[in-house]
GUKOLSE-416924 format. One record per residue: residue in one letter; y, z, x of N, C-alpha, C in turn. Coordinates in steps of 0.02 Angstrom, whole numbers, plus 50000, padded with zeros to 5 digits. Each point is the difference from the previous one (the first is absolute). Layout:
N
AYZXYZXYZX...
***
This chain:
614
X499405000050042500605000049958500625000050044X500484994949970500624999850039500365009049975X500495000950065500435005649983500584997549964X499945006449971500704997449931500504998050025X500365002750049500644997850028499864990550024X499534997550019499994994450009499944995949951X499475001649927500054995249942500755001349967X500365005350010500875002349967500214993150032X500004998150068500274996650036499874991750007X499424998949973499944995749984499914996849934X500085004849961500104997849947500894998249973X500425003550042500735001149993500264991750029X499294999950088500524992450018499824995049974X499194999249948500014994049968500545000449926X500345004549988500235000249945499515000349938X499565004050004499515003249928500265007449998X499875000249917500105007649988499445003850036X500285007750002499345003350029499705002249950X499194999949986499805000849940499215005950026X500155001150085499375003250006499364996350044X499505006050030499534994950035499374996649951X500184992850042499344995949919499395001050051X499394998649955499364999250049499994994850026X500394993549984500054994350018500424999350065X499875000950080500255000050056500334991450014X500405002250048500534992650010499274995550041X500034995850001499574994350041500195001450075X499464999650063500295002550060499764991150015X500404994250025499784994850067499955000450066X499644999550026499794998850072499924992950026X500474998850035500014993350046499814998850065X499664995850017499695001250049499834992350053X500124997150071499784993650008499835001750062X499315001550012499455000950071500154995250032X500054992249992499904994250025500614995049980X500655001850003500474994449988499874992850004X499554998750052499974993050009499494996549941X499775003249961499624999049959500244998049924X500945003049991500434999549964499535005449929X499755002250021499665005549949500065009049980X500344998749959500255006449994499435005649944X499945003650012499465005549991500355005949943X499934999449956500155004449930499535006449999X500325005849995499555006349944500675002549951X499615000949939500485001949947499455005649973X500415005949986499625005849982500455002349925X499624997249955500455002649926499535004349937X500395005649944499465002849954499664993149956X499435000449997499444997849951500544999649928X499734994749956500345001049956499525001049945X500195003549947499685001749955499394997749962X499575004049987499134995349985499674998050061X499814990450003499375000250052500334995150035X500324998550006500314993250038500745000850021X500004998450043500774997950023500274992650020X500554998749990500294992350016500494999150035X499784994050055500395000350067500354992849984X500894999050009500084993049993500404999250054X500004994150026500444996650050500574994749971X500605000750012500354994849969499974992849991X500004995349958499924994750001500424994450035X500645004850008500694995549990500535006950047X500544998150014500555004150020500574998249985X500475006749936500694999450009500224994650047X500734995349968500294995050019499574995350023X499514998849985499434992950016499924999449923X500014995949949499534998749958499464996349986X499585001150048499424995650000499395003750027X499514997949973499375004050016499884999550074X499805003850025499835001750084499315001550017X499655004549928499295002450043499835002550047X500245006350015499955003750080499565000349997X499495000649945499285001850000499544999150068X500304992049992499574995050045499975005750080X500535004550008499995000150073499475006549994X499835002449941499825006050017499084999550004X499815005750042499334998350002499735007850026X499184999950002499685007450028500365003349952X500094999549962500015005049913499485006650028X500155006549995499455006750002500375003949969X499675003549949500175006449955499625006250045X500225004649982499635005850029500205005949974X499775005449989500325007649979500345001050069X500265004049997500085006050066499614999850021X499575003149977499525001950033499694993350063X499754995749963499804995450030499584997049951X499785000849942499434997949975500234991949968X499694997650020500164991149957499874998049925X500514997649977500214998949923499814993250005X499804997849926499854993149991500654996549974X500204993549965500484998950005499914990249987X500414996849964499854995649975500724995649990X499964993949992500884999249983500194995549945X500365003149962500044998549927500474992650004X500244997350049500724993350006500085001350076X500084995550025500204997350058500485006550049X500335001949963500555006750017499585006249977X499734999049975499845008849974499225000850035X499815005950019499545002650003499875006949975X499475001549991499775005349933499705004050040X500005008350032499445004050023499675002649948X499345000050000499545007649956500035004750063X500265006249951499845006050002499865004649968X499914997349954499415005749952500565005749949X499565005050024500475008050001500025004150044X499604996650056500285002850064500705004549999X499735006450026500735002450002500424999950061X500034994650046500355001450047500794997649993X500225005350025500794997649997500324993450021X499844997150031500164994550040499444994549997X500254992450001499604994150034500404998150043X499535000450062500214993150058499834993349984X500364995950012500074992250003500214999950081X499334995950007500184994850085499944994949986X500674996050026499934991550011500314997250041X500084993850013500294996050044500294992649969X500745001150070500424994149938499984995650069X500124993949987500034994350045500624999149986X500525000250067500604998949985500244995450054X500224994549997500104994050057500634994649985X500305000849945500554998649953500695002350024X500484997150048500665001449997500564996649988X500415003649925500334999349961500305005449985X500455001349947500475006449981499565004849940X499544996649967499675003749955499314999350029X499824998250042499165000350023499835004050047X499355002650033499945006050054499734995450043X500075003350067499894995850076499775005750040X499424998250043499825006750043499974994650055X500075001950073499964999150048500125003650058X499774997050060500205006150062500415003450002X500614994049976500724999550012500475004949935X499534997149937500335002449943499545002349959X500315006549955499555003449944500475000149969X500014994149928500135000649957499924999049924X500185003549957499635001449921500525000149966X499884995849949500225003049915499465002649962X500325006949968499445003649954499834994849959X500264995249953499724996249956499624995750025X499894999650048499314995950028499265004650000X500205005950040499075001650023500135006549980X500155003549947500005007149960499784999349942X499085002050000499965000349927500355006249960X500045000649947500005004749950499785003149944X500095004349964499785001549953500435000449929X499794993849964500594999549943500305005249960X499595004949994500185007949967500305004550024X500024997250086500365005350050500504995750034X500504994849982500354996450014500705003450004X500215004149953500585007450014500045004050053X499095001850041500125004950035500264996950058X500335008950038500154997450075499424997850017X500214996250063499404997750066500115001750064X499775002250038500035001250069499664994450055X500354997250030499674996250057500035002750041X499344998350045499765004250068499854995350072X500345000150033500044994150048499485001950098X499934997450009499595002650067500365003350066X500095005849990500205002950053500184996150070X499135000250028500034997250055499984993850022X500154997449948500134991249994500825000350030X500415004249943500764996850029500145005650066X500274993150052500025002850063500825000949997X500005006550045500795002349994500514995450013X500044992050013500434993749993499934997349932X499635002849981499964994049917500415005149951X500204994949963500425002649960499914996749913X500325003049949499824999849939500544998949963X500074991749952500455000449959499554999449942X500365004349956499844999549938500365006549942X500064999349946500485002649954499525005549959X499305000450017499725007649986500225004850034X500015004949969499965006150013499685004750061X500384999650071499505004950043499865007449977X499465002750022499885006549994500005003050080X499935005250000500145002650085499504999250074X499564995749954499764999550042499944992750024X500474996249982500344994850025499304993549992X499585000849984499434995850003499744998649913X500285003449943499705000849930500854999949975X499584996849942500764997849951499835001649931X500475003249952499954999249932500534993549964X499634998749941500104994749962500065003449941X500624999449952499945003349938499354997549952X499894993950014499584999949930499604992450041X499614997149983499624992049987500474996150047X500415000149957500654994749999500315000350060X500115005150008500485001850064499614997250062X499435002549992499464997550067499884993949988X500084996949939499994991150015500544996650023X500425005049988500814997150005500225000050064X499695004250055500175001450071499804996850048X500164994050024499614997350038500285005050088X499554998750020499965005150066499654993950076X500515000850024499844997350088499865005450065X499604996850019500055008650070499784994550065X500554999950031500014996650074500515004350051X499784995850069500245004750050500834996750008X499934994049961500764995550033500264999749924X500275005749982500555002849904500395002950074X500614995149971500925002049997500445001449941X500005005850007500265002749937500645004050000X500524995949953500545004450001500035002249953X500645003849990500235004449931500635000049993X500155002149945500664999649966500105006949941X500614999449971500125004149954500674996849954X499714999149947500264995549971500025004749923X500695001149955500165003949955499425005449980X499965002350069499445006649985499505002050013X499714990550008499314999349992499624996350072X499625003550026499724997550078499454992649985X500264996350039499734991849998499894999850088X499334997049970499614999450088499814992949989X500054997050074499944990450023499415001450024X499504999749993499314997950041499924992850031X499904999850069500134992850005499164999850040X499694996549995499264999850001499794993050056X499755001150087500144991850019500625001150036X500154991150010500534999250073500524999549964X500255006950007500705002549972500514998050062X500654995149968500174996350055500885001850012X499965005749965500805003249986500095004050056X500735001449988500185004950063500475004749939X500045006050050500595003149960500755000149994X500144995650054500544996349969500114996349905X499604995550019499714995949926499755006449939X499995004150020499655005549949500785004449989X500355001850029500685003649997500514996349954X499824992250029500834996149989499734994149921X499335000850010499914995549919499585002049960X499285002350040499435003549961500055005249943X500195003850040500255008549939500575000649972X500784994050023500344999849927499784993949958X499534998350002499824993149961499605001349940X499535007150034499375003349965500665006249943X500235000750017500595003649970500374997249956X500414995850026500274995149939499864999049945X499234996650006499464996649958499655003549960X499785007350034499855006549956500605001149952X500525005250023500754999849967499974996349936X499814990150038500434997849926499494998949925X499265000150030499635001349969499555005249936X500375006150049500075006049966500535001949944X500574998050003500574997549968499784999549922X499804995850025499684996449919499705004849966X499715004850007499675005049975500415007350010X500205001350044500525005949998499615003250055X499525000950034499575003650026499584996450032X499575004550041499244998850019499625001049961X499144999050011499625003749957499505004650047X500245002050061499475002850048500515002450061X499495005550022500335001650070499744998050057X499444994349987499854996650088499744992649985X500184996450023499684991249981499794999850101X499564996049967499644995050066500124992250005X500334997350043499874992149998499494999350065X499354996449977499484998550057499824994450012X500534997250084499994993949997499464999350063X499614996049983499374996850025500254992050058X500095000250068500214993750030499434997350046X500054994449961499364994850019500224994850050X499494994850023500284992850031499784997049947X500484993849985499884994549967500665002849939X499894997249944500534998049958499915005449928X499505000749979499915005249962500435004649976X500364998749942500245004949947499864999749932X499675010449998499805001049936500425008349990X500205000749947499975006049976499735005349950X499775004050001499915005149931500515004549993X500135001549935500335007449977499495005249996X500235005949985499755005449988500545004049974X499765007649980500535003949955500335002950060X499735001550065500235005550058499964995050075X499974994549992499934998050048500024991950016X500224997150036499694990749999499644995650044X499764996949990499244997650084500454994349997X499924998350071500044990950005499664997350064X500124993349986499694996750073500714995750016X499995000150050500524994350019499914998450079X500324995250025500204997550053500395004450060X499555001950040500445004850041500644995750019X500024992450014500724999449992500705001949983X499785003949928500425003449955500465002350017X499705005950050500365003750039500335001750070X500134992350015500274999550075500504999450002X500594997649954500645002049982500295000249940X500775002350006500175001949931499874994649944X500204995450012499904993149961499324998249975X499465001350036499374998749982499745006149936X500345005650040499965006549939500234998449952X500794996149988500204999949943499944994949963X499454994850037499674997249932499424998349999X499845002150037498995001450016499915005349970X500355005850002499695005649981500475001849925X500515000550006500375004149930499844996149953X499794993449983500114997849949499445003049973X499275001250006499435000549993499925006449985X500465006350028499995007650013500274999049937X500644996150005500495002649910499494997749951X499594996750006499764998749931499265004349989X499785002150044499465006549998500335006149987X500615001550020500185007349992500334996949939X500474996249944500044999849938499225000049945X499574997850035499225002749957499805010250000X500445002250035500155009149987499994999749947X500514994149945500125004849953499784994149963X500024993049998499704994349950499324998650021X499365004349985499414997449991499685006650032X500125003250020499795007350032500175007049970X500604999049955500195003449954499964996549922X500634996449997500104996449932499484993450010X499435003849935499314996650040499784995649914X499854994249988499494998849960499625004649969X499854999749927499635004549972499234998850018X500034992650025499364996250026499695007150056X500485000150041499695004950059500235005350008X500045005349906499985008950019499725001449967X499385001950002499895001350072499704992650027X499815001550069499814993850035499145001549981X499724994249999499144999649972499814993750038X499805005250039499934995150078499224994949998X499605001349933499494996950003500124994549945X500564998349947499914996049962501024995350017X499714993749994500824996549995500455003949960X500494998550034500765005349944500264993449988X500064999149938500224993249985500775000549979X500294997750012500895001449984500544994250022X500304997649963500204992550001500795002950021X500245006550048500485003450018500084998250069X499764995450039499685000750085500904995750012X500074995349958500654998450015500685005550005X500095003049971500275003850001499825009050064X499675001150020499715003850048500004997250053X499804991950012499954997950077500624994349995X500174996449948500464995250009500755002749992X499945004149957500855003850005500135005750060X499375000650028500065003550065500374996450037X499834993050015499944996550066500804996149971X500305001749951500624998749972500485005650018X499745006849994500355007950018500064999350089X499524997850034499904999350054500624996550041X500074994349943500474995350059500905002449968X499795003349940500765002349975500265005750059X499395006950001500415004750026499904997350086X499654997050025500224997150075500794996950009X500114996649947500824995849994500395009149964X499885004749971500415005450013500105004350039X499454999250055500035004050044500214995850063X500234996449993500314993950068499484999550039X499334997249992499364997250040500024994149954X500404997749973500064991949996500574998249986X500394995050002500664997249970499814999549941X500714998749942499964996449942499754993950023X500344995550029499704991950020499125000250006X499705004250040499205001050009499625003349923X500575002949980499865003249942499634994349931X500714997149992499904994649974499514994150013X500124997650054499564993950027499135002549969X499625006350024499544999849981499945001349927X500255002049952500084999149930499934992350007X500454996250017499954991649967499354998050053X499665002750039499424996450026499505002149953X499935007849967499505001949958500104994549953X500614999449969499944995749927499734993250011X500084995750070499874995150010499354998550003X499765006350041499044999249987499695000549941X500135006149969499934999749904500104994749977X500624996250000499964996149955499914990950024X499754999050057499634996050029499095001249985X499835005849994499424998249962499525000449934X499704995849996499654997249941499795003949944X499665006850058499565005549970500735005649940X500565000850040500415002949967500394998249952X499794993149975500434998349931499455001449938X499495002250017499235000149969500085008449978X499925004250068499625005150004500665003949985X500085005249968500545005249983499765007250053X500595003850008500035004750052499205003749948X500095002449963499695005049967499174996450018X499824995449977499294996150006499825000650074X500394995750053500115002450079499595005850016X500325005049967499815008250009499335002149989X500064998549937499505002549969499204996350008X500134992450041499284995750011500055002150078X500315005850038499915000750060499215000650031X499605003749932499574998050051499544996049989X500254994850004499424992149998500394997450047X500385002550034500244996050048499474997650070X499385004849997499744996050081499284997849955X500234997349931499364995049968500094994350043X499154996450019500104994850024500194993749959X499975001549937500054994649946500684998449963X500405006050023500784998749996500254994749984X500524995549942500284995550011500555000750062X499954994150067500475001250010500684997849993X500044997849966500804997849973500475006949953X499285005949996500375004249939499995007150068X499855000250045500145005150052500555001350012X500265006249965500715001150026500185006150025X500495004350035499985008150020500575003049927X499745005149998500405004349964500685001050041X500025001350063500435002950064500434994649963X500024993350026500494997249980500544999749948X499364998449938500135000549932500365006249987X499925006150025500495005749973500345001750046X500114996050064500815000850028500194996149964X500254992349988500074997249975500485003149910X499345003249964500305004149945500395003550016X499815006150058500565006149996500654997850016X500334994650037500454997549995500234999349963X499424993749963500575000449911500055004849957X499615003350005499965009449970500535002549995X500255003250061500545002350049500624996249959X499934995550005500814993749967500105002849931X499254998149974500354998349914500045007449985X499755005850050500105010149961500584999050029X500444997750036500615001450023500424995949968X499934993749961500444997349950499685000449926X499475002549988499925001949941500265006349963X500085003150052500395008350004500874999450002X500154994450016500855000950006499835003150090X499475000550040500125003250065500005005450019X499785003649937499895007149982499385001250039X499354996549997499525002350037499634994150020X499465002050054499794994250036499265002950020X499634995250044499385002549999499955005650037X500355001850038499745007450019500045006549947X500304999149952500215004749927499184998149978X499724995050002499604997249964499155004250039X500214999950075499395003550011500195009649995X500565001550009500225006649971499605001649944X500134996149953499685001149923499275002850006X499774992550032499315003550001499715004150075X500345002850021499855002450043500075006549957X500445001649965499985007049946499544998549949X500014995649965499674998049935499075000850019X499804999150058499444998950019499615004750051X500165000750049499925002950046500125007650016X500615001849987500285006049980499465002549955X500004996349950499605002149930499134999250017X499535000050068499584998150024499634995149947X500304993249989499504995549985500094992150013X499594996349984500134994350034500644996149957X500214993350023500294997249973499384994249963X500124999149917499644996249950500314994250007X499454993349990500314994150007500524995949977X500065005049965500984997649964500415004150026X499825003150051500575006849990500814998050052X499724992950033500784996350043500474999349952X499684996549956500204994649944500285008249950X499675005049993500475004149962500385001850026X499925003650069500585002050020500664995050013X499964995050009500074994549998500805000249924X499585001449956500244998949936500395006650008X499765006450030500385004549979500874999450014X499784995850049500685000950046500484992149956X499924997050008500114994649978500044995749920X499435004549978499874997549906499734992449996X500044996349930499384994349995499974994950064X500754998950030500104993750063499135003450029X499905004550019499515000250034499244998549988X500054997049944499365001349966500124990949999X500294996049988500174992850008499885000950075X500385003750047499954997850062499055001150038X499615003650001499295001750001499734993449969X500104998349921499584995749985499974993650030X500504997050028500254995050032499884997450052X500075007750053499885000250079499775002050032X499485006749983499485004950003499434996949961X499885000249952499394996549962499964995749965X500794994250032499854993549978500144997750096X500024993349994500264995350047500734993649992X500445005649942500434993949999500435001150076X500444994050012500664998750062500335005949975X500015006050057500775004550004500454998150014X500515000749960500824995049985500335005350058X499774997050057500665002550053500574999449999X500364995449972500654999650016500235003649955X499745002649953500235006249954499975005850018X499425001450041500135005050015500215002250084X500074993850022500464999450061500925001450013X500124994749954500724998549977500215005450006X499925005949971500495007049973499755005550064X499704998250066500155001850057500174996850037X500414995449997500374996750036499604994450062X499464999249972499614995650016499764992849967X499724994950037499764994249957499384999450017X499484994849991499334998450013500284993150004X499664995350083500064995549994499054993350015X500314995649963498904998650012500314992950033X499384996650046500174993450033499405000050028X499844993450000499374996250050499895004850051X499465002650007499735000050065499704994250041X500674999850043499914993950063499445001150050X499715006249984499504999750064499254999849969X499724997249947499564998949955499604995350022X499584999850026499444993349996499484998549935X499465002050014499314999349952500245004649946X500335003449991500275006649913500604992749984X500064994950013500644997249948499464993849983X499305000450005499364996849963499625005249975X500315007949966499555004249996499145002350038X500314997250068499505001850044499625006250049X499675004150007500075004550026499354997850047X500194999350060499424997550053499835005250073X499404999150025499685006250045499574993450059X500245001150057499904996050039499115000350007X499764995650040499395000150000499824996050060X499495001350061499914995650035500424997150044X500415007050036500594998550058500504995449988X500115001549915500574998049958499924992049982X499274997850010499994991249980499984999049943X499875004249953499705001049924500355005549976X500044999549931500475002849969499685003249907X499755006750015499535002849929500945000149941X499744999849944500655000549941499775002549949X500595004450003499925003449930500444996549958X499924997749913500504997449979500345002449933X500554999649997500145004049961499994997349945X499775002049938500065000449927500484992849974X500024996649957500544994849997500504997350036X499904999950071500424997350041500034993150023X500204996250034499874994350017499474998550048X499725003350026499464999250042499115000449947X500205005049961499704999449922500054996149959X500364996849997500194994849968499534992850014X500034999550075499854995150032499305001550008X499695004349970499225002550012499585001950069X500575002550037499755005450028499835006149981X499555004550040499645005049987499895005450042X499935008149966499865002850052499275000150051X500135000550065499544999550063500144993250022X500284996649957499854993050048500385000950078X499514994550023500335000650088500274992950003X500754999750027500484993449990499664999850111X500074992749997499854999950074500484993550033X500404997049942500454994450011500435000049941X500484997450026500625000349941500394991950033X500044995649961500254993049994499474998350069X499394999350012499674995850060500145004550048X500285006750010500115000850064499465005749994X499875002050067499585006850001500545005050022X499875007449960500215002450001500425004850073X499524999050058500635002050064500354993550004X500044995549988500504994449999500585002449943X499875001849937500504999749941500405008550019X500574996750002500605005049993500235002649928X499785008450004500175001549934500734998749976X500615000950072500544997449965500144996549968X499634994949992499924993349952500375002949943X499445004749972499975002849918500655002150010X500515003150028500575001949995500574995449968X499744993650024500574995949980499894996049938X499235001949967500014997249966500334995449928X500034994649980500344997249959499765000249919X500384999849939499795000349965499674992449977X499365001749991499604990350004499604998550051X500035002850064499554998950049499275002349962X499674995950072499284999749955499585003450084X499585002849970499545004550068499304997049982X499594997250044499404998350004499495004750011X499535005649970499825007650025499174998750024X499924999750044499034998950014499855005550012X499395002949970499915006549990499105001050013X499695005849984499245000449994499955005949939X499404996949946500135004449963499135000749982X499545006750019499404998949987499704995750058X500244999750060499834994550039500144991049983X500265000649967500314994049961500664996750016X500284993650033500634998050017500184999149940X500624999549977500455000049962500504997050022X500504998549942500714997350027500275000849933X500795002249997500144998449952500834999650016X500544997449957500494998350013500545003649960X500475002550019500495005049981500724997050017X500214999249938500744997649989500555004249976X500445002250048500245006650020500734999049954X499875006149940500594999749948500195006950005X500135003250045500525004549998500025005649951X499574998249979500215006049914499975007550022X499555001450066499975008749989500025000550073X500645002850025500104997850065500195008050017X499645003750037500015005150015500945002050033X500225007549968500605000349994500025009550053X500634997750011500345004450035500415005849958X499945005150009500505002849949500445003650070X500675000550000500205006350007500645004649985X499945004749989500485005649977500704999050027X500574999450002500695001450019500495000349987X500495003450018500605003649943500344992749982X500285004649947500204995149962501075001150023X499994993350027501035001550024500525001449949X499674996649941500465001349950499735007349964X499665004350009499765006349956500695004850015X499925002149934500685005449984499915007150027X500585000950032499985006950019499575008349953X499744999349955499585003349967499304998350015X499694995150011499394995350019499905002150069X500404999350029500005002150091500095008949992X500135002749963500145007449996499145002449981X499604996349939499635002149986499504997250060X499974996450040499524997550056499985005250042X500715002250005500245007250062499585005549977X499865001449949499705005849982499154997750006X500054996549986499084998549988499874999050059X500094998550072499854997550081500345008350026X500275004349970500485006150048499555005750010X500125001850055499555004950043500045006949913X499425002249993499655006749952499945005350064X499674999650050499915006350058500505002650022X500314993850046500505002750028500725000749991X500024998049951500855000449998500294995049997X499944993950044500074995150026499824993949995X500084992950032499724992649997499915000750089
***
């Protein structure tokens, strides 16, 4: 039996009432890797039996901010039940994720579980063991027990494994003996991803209260110069203007755990206490590479604190890590993120207005250059996330949510700030439900944008959702441009080859041959082309002879001769080039004639919230 003063204490820091000692003990993990080179990491989990003759062990299917099935299952293997004691339980598995012990009525307090996870995967949400590196996310190789998903957990790490140079980032909880961590509940321990290497550079800060630590993981290529004069007021700024929006923090310690690789690789995860990434040790060799290698990517993981980690889908509260959370909200959580992202970087001066802008009119230009997004509505996007790695996919209807709801929160943002008279805007809008929801511990319901939405605003908002959220009509920019002193301007893209024949082509064969995808009613469709065909001449020429600039200049009336293989089959067919859908440029820029009220209301919507300042 734990001593009372320790369950008082841990029951106080997961935030549960104290209600007394249950017979039901917290789950203890043991981690363990004899053989790094083996990338095999070695599990014991010691938890109470659950009531009657059986108990049920599940592994997650899937992990927060991924929506798509994963199957950690696959890595796990050497499954053993055991009492304490030692005696061996039988044990059977009901689904791919779950496994079932008998234990009868055995009265022993405890079952051991031994297993082993194969971990060889590096990414921001996957585990990696090696000489070099030990690292885990709980939502990979921690089974659990669905009935005991509330309690604390304790992880127990190998003493004499970490040698007095290695060091430990991660946003659990140490205990004193510097080697074991508590986790308030399931969640928390899935939520923590944890690195332990000998080469973590780690700084700190103190930022309105609250202690923020840089784990830098790998060939950390900064000096402290670069860490004095851009790093820690940049990480400041960006916190500041972020926090703003909300009035507060929601914690007294965050982790950013940045992972630096060779090669090109960038991924991120959120978490509630912490953020993983991989990136390019490049990143960090000077200020400039920091400030846009690294902040853009940091601002839009640390705005998931409070959009998708807090103000969460009703889809995922709780999170039910063995069945899809289906929720047609992903636009709004990852696409109005990556919209919050590039706003508060332009308020915290880590971008110009000019950079500000420009990537707004490059988002709109990719949206609305393709095929899939005049089809697919943000909400559908979301909610078919996970059929996204079907091999049977149309691909003409593949589109990201990311896009699709930057894209929206923009126009979001516009029409709550001129639907309101300017009264409120989308940050009022995640306020709402940041009280309405979260405060109030529950998820947000799949209307609940669109109400709050309405609260603030009234019916415009309920026209505006049906339209542009869960329809696909054209958002009338210049309406809602105009009255910030802005215009939208659209024009040929001059640098267009094979997309101004609705072509989308993938080289083949040290670029002699040419695979196509084609798009839906286009002129290349038209002309009865198809997807897979391989083009290998265009007018008699072979293709390292034919200059794609050609297609640049094309005329309206020219005629293209296309020799192709289709099925092993030559082909030819002839395409007479009419201009009709000629891939377009959009971009954003003030408008010279906008009235001093228009330019007043732009000033407020681009003006520093943290600091005071532009």
């Amino acid at each position: 039996m734990k001593p009372l003063i320790y369950l008082i204490f841990w029951a106080s820091w997961a935030g549960l009432p104290w209600i007394g000692y249950s017979a039901v003990e917290p789950p203890t993990y043991t981690l363990t890797w004899p053989n790094p080179a083996s990338h095999t990491f070695e599990i014991e989990l010691e938890v109470s039996p659950e009531a009657g003759k059986e108990t049920r062990f599940c592994l997650p299917a899937w992990r927060p901010g991924r929506y798509i099935l994963q199957q950690y299952a696959a890595a796990l293997s050497d499954f053993q039940p055991t009492t304490l004691e030692g005696k061996t339980l039988t044990w059977f598995k009901a689904d791919v994720n779950t496994w079932v012990v008998r234990h009868g009525t055995d009265k022993s307090k405890k079952i051991k579980i031994k297993y082993k996870f194969y971990a060889n995967l590096l990414d921001a949400g996957s585990s990696c063991l090696t000489e070099d590196l030990i690292y885990f996310n709980g939502s990979n190789l921690f089974l659990y027990v669905p009935s005991q998903k509330q309690l604390t957990c304790t992880l127990k790490l190998p003493g004499k494994k970490l040698l007095p140079t290695q060091k430990i980032a991660t946003a659990l909880k140490s205990l004193p003996d510097s080697i074991s961590f508590l986790a308030r509940d399931y969640d928390d321990l899935a939520d923590s991803p944890t690195i332990i290497s000998q080469k973590i550079h780690t700084l700190s800060t103190q930022i309105l209260n609250t202690s923020f630590y840089l784990h830098f993981i790998g060939k950390y290529l900064g000096d402290t110069v670069i860490e004095k004069q851009f790093l820690i007021p940049a990480f400041q700024a960006l916190i500041q203007e972020q926090a703003a929006v909300f009035g507060s923090l929601p914690f007294q310690e965050y982790h950013f755990i940045y992972l630096l690789l060779p090669g090109q690789q960038r991924h991120a995860v959120e978490h509630s206490y912490s953020s993983c990434y991989t990136l390019p040790a490049e990143v960090t060799q000077s200020s400039n590479s920091l400030k846009y290698g690294l902040m853009g990517i940091t601002s839009h993981e640390f705005w998931h604190v409070w959009n998708v980690k807090r103000i969460r889908p009703e889809a995922l509260w709780p999170y039910n890590y063995q069945l899809e959370a289906y929720s047609g909200l992903h636009w709004f959580t990852e696409g109005v993120t990556t919209y919050m992202e590039e706003l508060t970087l332009c308020r915290a001066g880590l971008r110009t207005e000019k950079e500000f802008l420009r990537h707004l009119s490059e988002t709109i230009t990719t949206i609305e250059n393709q095929y899939a997004n005049h089809h697919i509505s943000c909400t559908q996007s979301s909610f078919d996330s996970w059929l996204a790695t079907s091999r049977i996919y149309n691909p003409h209807l593949r589109t990201s949510y990311y896009g699709l709801g930057e894209r929206a929160g923009l126009a979001l943002d516009l029409f709550l700030r001129q639907a309101s008279n300017y009264k409120f805007s989308i940050e009022d809008l995640f306020r709402l439900l940041y009280q309405e929801y979260y405060l109030k511990d529950k998820g947000v319901p799949e209307d609940g944008i669109r109400k709050a939405s309405y609260k603030l605003v009234g019916e415009s908002a309920n026209t505006f959702f049906d339209r542009y959220i869960d329809g696909t009509k054209n958002i009338p920019w210049d309406s809602l441009l105009s009255p910030m002193g802005m215009k939208i301007i659209s024009s040929l893209d001059t640098s267009a080859t094979w997309e101004k024949l609705g072509i989308s082509v993938q080289p083949e064969v040290g670029g002699e041959m040419l695979r196509v995808k084609v798009t839906p009613g286009s002129e290349a469709a038209r002309a009865g082309l198809s997807d897979e065909d391989v083009i290998f001449k265009v007018n008699g020429l072979r293709l390292k002879e034919w200059k794609d600039a050609q297609l640049r200049n094309l005329k309206v009336g020219d005629t293209l001769a296309l020799q192709f293989l289709r099925n092993r089959e030559v082909l030819e067919k002839r395409l007479i080039f009419e201009g009709n859908d000629p891939p377009l440029h959009f971009q954003i820029v003030l408008d010279t004639q906008a009235s001093a009220g228009s330019i007043e209301n732009k000033y407020l919507w681009l003006q520093s919230k943290g600091n005071g300042k532009k």
